[in-house]
C-alpha positions in Angstrom: 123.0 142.7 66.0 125.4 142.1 69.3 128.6 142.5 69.3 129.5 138.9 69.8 132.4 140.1 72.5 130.0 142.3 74.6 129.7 140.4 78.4 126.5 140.8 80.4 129.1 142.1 82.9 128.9 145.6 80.4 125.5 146.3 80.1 123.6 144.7 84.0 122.6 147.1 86.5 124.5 146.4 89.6 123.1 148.9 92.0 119.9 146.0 92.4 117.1 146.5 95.0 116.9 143.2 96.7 114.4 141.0 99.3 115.0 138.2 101.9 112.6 135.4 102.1 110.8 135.9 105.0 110.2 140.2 103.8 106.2 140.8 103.3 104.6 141.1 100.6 103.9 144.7 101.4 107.8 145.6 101.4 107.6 144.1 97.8 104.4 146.7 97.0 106.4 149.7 98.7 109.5 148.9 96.4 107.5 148.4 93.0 105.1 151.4 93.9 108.4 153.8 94.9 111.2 152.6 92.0 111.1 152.0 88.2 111.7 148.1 88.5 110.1 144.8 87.4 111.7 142.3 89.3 113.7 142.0 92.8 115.9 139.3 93.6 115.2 137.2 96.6 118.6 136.4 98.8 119.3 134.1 101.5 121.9 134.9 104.4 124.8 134.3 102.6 123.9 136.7 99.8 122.5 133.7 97.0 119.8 134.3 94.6 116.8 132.0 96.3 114.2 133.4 94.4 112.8 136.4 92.1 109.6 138.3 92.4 108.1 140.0 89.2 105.2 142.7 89.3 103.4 139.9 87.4 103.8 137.7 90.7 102.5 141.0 92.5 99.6 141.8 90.8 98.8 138.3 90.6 97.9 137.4 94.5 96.1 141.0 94.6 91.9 140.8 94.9 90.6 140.6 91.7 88.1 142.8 91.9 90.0 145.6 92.4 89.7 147.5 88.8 87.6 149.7 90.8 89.5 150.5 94.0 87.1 150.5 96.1 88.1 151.0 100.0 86.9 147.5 100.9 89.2 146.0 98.0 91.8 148.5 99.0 91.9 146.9 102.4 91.4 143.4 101.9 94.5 143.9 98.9 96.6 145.6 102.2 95.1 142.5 104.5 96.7 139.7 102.5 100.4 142.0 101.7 100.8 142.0 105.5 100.3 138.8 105.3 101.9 136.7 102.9 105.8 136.3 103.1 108.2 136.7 99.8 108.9 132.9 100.2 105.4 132.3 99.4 105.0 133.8 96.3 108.6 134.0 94.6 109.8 132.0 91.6 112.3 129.4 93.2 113.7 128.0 90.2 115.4 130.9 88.8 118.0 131.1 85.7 121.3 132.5 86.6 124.2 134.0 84.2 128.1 134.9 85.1 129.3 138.4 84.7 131.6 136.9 81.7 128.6 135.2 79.9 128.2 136.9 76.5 125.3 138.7 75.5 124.1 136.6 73.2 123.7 133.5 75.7 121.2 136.0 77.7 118.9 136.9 74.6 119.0 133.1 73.9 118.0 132.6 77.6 115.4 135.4 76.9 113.9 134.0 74.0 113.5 130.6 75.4 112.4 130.8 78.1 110.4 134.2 77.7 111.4 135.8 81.2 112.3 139.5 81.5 115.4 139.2 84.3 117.9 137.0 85.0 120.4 137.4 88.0 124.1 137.8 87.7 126.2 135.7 90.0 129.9 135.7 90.6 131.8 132.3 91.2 130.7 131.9 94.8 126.7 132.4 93.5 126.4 135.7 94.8 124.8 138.5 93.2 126.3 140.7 91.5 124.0 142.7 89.2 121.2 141.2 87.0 120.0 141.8 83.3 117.0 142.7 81.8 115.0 142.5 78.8 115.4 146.6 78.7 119.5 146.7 79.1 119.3 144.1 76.0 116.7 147.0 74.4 119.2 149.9 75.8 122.4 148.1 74.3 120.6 147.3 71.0 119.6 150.9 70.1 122.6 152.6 72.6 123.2 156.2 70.9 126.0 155.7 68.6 124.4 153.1 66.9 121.5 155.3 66.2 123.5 158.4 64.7 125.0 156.1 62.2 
């Protein structure tokens, strides 16, 4: 159960990989294939959340018959990440929560809408950390709560 004080502020990651529309799609591959992430926030100049990309988005504009890696899927998969720009493939319409927003109105947004990250945005709508399914998971059974 959450402690119904607890802010997303105290459990987001704020040190967050992020993307500008117009990066490749390749950058996105180098990012996933080098860090242990899921999603990367897409920001415009002014540092507001545009977009989001998931690995799911990734993996879905890849060649489909790729389950055996061969080198000519290997290179058409390269072909189109050179290709195609973030803008093209992101999630537009994205949820947003405030660092002061309880934890308890992300799970709901969670459970509603069954994505895995949400961006955190300050009063001017710039980010500022996001959440993910797995801080919820890493709050939930934090240490202390286990040893009791």
């Amino acid at each position: 159960m959450f402690d119904k004080t607890i802010t997303v502020s105290e459990i987001m990651t704020t040190d967050v990989i992020i993307l500008s529309p117009n990066d490749t799609m390749e950058k996105v591959a180098d990012i996933f294939r080098m860090n242990n992430i899921h999603h990367i926030p897409i920001l415009d100049d002014n540092g507001k959340v545009v977009g989001i990309i998931s690995q799911n988005d990734y993996h879905k504009i890849l060649h489909g018959f790729t389950l055996f890696k061969t080198e000519k899927s290997e290179e058409y998969n390269k072909a189109i990440l050179r290709s195609l720009l973030v803008k093209e493939v992101m999630t537009k319409q994205v949820a947003k929560l405030n660092p002061q927003d309880k934890l308890t109105v992300a799970a709901s947004y969670f459970r509603e809408n069954l994505f895995h990250a949400i961006p955190v945005v300050d009063r001017q709508g710039k980010l500022v950390g996001i959440v993910t399914t797995f801080d919820l998971l890493n709050y939930a059974y934090r240490e202390e709560l286990l040893l009791n």
